[in-house]
C-alpha positions as a printed NumPy array, in Angstrom:
array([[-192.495,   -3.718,  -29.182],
       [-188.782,   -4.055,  -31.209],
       [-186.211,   -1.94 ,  -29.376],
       [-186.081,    1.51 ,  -31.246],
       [-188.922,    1.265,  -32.529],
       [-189.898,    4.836,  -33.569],
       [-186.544,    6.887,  -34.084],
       [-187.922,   10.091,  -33.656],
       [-189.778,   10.092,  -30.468],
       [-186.95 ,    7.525,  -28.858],
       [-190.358,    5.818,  -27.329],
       [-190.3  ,    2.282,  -25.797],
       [-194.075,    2.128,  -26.523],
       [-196.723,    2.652,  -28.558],
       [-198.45 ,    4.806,  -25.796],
       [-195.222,    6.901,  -25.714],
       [-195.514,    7.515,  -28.97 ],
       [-199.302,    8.55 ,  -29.005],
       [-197.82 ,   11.092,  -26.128],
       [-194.821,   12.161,  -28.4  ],
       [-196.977,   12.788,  -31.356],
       [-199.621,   14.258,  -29.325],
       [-197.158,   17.135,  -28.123],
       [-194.939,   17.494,  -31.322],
       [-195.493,   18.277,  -34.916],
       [-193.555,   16.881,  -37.894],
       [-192.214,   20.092,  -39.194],
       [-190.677,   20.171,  -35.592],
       [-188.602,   16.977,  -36.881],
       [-188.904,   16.92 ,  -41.05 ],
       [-185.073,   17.032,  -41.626],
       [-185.078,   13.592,  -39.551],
       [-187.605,   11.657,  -41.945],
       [-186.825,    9.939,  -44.738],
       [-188.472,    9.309,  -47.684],
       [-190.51 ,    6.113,  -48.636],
       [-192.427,    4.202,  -51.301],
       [-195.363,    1.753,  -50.797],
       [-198.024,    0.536,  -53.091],
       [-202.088,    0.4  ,  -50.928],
       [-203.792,   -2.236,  -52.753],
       [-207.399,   -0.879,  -51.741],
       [-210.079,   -4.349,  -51.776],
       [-213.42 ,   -4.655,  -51.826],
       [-215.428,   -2.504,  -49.625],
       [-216.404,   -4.218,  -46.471],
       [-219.834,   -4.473,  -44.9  ],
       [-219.992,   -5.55 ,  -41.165],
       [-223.338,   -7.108,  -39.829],
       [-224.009,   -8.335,  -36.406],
       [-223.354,  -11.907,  -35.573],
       [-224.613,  -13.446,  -31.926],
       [-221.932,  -13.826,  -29.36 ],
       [-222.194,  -17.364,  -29.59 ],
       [-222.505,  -18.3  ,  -33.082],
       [-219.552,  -15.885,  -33.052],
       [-217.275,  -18.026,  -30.887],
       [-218.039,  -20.928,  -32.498],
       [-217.368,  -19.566,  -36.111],
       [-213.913,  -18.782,  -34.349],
       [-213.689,  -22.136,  -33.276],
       [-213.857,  -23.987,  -36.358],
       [-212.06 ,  -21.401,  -38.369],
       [-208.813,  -21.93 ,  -36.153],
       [-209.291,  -26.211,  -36.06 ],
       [-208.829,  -25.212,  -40.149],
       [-206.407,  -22.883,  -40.034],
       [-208.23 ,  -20.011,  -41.734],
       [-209.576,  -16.762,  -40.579],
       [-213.024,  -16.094,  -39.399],
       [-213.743,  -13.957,  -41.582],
       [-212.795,  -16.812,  -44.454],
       [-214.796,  -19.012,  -43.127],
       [-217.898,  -17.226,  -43.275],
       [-217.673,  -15.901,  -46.321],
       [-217.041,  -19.079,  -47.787],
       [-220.138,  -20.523,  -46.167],
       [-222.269,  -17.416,  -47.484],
       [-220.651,  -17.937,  -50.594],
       [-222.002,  -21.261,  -50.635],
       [-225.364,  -20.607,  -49.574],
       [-226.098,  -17.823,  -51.988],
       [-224.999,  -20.16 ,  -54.327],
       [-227.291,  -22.445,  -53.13 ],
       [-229.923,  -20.335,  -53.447],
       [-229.464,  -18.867,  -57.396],
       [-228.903,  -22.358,  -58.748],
       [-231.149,  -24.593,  -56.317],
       [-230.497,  -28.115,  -56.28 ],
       [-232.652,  -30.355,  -57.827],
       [-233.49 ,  -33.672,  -55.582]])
């Protein structure tokens, strides 16, 4: 963690500033926040599904050899496949 991190609580960690926060309120400390803009781009909505420990680790595998995340990687290939499967090939 960067030196300073949270001005506030003076913490050295993120635990100690779970405790701070945990103890303190931020009307306690309003007149020492600032204020701040920042766009949330909100995505997609997600859906997880279960993937076997060790079709898991090797999806990690070849995702880092190529430099892309896991999750990438797999929804390239399911990208693929489901294309695959709306436009079969012909042989």
């Amino acid at each position: 963690m960067r030196r300073n991190r949270s001005s506030v609580s003076k913490a050295g960690s993120y635990r100690e500033i779970g405790e701070f926060w945990d103890n303190h309120d931020l009307s306690e400390h309003w007149d020492k926040s600032e204020a701040v803009k920042f766009e949330v781009e909100i995505e997609g909505e997600t859906t997880y599904y279960p993937v076997e420990t060790a079709l898991s680790a090797k999806i990690r595998s070849i995702a880092e050899k190529r430099g892309v995340a896991p999750e990438r990687l797999l929804n390239e290939w399911v990208q693929e496949k489901i294309g695959e499967e709306i436009v079969p090939k012909s042989d």
